[in-house]
C-alpha positions as CSV (number, residue, x, y, z in Angstrom):
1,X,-95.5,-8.5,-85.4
2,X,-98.6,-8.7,-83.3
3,X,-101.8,-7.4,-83.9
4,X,-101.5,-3.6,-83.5
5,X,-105.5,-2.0,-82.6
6,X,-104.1,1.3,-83.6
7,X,-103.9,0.1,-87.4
8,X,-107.8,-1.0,-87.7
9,X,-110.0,1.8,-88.7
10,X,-113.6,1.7,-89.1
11,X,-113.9,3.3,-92.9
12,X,-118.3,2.7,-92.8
13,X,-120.4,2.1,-90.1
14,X,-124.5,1.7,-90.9
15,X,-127.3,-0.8,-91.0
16,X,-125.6,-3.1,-88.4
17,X,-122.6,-3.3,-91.2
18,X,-119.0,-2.3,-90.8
19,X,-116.3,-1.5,-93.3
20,X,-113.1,-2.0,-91.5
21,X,-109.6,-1.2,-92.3
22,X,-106.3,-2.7,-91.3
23,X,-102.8,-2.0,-92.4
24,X,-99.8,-4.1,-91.1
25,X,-96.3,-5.0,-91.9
26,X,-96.8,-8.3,-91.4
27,X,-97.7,-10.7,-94.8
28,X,-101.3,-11.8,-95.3
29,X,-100.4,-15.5,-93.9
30,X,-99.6,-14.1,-90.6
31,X,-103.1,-12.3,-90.5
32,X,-105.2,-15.3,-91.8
33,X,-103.8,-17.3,-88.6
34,X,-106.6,-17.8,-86.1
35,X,-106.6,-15.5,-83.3
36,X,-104.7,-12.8,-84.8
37,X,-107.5,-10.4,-84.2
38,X,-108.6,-12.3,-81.1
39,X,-108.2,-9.1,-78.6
40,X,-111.2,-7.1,-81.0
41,X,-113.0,-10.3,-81.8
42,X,-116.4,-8.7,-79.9
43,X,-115.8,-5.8,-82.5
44,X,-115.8,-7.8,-85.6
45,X,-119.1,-8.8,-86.7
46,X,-120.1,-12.0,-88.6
47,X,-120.9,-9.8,-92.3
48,X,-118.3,-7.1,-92.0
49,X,-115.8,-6.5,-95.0
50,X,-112.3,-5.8,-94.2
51,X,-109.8,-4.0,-96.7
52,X,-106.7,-5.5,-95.1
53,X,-103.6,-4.3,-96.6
54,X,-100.3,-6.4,-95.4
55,X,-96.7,-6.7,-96.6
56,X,-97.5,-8.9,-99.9
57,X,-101.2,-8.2,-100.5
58,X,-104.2,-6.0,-100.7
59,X,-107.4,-7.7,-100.5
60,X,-111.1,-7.1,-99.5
61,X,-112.0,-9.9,-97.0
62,X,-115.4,-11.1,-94.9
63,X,-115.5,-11.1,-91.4
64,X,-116.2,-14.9,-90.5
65,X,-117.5,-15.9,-87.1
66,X,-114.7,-15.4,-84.7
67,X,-113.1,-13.0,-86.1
68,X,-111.7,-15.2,-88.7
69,X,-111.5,-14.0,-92.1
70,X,-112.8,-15.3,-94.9
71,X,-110.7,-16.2,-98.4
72,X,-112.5,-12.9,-100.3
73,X,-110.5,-11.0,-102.5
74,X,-107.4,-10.3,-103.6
75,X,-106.8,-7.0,-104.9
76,X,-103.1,-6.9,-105.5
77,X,-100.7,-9.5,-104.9
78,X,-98.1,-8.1,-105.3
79,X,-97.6,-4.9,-103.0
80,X,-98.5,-4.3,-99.2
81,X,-98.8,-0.4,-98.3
82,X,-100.6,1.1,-100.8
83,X,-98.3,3.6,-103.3
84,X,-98.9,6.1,-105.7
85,X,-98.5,4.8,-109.4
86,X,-96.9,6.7,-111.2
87,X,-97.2,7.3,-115.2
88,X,-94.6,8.9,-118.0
89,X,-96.4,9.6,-121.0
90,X,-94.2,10.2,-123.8
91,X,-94.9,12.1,-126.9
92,X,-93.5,12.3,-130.6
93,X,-94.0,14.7,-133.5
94,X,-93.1,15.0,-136.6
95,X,-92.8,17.9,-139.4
96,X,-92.2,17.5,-143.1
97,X,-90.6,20.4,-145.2
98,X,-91.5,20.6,-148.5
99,X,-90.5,22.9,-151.5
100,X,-92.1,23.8,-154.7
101,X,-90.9,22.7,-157.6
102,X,-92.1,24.0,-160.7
103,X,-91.9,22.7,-164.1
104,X,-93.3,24.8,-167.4
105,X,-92.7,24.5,-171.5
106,X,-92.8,27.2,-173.1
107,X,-93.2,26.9,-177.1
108,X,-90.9,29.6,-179.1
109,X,-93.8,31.4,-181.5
110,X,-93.3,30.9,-185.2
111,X,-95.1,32.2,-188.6
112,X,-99.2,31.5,-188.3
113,X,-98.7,30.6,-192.3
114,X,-96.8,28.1,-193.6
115,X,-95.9,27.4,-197.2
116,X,-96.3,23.4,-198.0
117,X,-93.1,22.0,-199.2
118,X,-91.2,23.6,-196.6
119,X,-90.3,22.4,-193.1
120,X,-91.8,23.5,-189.6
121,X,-89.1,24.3,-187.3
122,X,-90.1,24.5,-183.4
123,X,-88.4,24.9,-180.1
124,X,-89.3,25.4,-176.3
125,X,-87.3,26.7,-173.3
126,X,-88.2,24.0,-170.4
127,X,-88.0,25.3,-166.7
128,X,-87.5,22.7,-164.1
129,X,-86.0,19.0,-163.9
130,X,-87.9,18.2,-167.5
131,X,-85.3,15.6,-168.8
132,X,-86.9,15.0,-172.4
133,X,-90.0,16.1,-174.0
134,X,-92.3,15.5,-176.9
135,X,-93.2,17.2,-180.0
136,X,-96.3,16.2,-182.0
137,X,-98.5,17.9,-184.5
138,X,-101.7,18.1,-184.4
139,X,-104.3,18.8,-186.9
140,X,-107.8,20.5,-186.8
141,X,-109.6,18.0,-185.2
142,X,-106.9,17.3,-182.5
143,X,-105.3,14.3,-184.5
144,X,-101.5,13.7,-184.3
145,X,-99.7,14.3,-187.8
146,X,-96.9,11.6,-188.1
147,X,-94.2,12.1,-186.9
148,X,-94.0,12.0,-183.5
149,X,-90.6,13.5,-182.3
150,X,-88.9,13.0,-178.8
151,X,-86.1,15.2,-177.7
152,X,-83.7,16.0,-174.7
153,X,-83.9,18.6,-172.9
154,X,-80.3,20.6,-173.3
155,X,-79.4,23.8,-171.2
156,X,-83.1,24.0,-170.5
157,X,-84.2,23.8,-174.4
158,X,-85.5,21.2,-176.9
159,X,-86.2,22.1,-180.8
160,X,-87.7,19.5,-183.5
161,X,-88.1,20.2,-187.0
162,X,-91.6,18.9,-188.7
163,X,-92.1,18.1,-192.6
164,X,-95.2,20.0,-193.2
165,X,-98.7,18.9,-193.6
166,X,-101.3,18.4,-196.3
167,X,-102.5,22.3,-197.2
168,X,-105.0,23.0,-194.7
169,X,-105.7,25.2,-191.5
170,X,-106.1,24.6,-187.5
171,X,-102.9,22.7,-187.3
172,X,-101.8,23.5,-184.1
173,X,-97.7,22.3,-182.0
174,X,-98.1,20.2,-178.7
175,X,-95.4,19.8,-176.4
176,X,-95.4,17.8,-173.7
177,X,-93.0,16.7,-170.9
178,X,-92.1,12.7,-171.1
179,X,-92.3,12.0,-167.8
180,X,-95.4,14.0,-166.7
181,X,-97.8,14.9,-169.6
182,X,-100.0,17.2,-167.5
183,X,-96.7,19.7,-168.0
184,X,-97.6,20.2,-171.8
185,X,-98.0,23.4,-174.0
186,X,-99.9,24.7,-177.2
187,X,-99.1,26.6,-179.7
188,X,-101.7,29.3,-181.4
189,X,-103.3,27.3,-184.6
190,X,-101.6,27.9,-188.1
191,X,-102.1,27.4,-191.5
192,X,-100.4,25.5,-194.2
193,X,-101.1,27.0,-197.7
194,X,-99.9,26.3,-201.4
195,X,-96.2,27.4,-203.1
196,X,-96.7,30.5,-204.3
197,X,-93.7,31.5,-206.4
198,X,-94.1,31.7,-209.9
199,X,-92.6,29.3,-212.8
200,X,-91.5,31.2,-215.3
201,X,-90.9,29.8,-218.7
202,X,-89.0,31.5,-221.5
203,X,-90.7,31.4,-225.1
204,X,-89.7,33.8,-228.0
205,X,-87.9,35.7,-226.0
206,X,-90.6,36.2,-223.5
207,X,-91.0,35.3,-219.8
208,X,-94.2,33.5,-219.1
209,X,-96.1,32.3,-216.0
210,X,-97.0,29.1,-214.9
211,X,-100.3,30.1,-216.4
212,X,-99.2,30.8,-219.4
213,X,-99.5,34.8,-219.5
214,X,-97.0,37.2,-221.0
215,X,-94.9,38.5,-217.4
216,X,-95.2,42.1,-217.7
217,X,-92.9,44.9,-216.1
């Protein structure tokens, strides 16, 4: 189509410098022939910008003399009237349940003296998925006492019997679980003291001690 006067706008006027506007449905090759804006060429000054905006292009363009317009820039090549751009942001969360689960041993208490030459039976109820845990003892200073015992964990229980120790105190039980030993348990110290039943020996008819003394009623 031919120029159109009605589309050119002055946007800026000042210092002897316009900022003109034109808008068109014709493409930006049509424009740039000479004497498309011959009918306002006394209008269009030698310096002026022009934001023309045509059918294929946006661009920002001098004002050459005669009217002609220079190669300037080109702001988008893509689009003629300008349009609003419009943006979908989309967004994402995420939660996370999560669930306790809680895991103890409990060691079954047992007699704080223990006679040597017996054996040192000891149990603990387990709470939680504790497949198999492990039973040492320990003496005074913390060492473990061969041997170490592993068991399973049955109906939420695991018992070990121990031989017992040299005569001595401070032994103490650890438990602990297999798979995680910060799930572990103590027992209160104990002591492992001598046989104290007597050996009697007959002699003349008489019952004596281990000693050697006369029993008495």
């Amino acid at each position: 189509m031919p120029f159109s006067s009605a589309n050119l706008t002055a946007l800026v006027q000042g210092n002897n410098f316009t900022l003109w506007h034109y808008r068109t449905t014709d493409s930006r090759a049509a424009v740039n022939i000479a004497g498309y804006f011959g009918s306002v060429a006394a209008s269009l000054k030698p310096g002026d910008l022009m934001m023309l905006q045509t059918a294929d292009a946006v661009a920002l363009l001098p004002i050459r003399i005669g009217a002609v317009l220079g190669t300037g820039v080109t702001l988008d090549g893509a689009v003629g009237p300008l349009n609003t751009v419009r943006s979908v942001a989309q967004s994402f969360s995420f939660s996370q349940v999560a669930a306790a689960v809680v895991r103890t041993i409990i060691l079954a208490p047992f007699a704080a003296g223990i006679v040597a030459g017996t054996s040192i039976p000891v149990s603990a109820t387990v709470t939680g998925p504790v497949s198999a845990v492990v039973f040492t003892l320990r003496d005074s200073s913390g060492a473990v006492v061969p041997p170490t015992q592993t068991v399973p964990v049955t109906n939420g229980a695991a018992a070990a019997t121990f031989p017992t120790p040299p005569v001595g105190t401070g032994y103490r039980i650890f438990v602990e679980d297999v798979a995680d030993p910060a799930v572990a348990a103590f027992s209160q110290s104990f002591n492992v003291g001598p046989d104290l039943k007597l050996i009697l020996v007959e002699t003349d008819g008489k019952l004596l001690t281990e000693g050697g003394n006369t029993l008495k009623q």
